[in-house]
C-alpha positions in Angstrom: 0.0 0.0 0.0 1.5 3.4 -1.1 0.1 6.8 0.6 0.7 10.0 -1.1 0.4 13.7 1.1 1.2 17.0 0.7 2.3 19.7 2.5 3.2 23.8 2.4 5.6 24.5 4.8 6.4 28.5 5.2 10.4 27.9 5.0 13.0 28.0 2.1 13.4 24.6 1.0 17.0 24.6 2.8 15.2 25.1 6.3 12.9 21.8 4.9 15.1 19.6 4.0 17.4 20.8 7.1 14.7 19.7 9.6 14.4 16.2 7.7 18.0 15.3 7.5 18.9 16.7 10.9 18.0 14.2 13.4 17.9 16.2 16.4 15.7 19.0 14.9 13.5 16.3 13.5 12.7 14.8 17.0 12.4 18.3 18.5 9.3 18.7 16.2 8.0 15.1 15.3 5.0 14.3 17.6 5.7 10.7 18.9 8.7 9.9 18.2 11.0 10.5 22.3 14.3 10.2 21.1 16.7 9.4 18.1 20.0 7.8 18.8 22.6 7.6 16.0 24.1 4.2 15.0 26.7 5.8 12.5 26.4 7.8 9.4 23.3 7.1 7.5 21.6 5.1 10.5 19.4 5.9 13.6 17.7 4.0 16.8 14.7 5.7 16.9 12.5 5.3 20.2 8.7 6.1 19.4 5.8 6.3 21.8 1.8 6.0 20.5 -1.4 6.5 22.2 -4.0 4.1 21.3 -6.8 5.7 23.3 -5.2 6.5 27.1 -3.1 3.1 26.5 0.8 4.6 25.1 2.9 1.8 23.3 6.3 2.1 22.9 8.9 0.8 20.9 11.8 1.6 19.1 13.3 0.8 15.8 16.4 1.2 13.6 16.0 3.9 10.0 18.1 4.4 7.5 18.2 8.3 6.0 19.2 9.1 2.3 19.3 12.3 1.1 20.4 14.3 -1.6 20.0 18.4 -1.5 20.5 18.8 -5.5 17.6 16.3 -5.9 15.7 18.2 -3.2 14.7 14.4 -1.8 14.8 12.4 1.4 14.3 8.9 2.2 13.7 7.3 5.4 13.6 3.1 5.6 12.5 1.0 8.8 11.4 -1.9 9.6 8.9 -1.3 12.8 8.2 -4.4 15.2 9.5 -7.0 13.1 6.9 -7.5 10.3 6.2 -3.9 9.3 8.5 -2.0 6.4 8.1 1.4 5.8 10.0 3.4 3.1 8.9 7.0 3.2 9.9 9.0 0.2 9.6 13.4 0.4 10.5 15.6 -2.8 10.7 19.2 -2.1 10.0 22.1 -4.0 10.5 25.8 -3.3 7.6 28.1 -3.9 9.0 31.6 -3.1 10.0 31.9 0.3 8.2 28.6 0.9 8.1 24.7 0.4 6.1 22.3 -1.3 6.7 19.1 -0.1 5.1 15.5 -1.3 5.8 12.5 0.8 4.9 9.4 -0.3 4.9 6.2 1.9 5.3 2.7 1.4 3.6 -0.1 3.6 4.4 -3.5 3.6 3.3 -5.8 6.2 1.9 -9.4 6.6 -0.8 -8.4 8.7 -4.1 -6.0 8.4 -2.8 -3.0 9.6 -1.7 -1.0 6.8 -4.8 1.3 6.6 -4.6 1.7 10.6 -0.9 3.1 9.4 -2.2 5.0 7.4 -4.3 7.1 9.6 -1.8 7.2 11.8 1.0 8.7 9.4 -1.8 11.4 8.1 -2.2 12.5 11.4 1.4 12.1 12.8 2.5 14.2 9.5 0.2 16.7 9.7 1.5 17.7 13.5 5.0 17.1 12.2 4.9 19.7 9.2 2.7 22.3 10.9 5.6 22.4 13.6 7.9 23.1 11.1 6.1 26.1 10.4 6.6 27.3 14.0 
C-alpha cells in the first residue's frame, strides 16, 4: 500500500530539508517519536511512543536516512516491530519563500494494519509539518 500527502511549509526549502535530514531537529518537532540515537552515518535507533486511546505503546526501531539536497529528496527506511516496512519518500519544492513538499509512503506488512498506518501517518505528518512552520 502506497500513501501519497502533501504539504506547504512556510520555510526555504534549505530550512525543509534541514529539519528532515537533521535528526535532532527532526525529533524536537515530530510528535511521537522521544528520542533518536545515531548508529553511524546514515543510520538511527529511533525510540517512538503512540497512544492508542489513554493506552501509550512504545517501541523503538532502527532507520536508515538518504538524502540528496540537488535532488531536493529524502528517504527514510525501517522496519517497525519485526513485520512492518516502511520506506517513506519526500520531494521538495521551493515556492517563493516557501516549500512544497510531497511525501509518499510505502507499507508492507503481513498483517491487516496498513490502513490503521495510514491514519496514523496522516495524522502524525500533519502535526510534524505544521511544527515546522513554528
Amino acid at each position: 500500500m502506497s500513501l501519497n500527502l502533501a504539504y506547504n511549509v512556510n520555510k526555504p526549502l534549505d530550512k525543509v530539508f534541514e529539519y528532515l535530514t537533521d535528526m535532532d531537529k527532526f525529533v524536537s518537532i515530530h510528535p511521537v517519536i522521544d528520542k533518536i540515537e545515531c548508529l553511524s552515518n546514515n543510520f538511527f535507533l529511533v525510540y517512538e511512543t503512540l497512544k492508542f486511546g489513554f493506552i501509550p505503546l512504545s517501541f523503538k526501531y532502527q532507520v536508515i536516512l538518504s538524502s540528496n539536497l540537488a535532488e531536493k529528496t529524502v528517504e527514510m527506511k525501517a522496519t517497525v516491530m519485526k513485520f512492518t516496512k516502511i520506506k517513506m519518500v519526500f520531494v521538495l519544492n521551493s515556492e517563493g519563500n516557501s516549500t512544497h513538499v510531497t511525501e509518499t509512503i510505502h507499507f508492507k506488512s503481513p498483517f491487516p494494519i496498513k490502513r490503521i498506518m495510514g491514519k496514523i501517518f496522516k495524522k502524525q505528518h500533519k502535526i510534524l509539518f505544521n511544527n515546522m512552520n513554528t
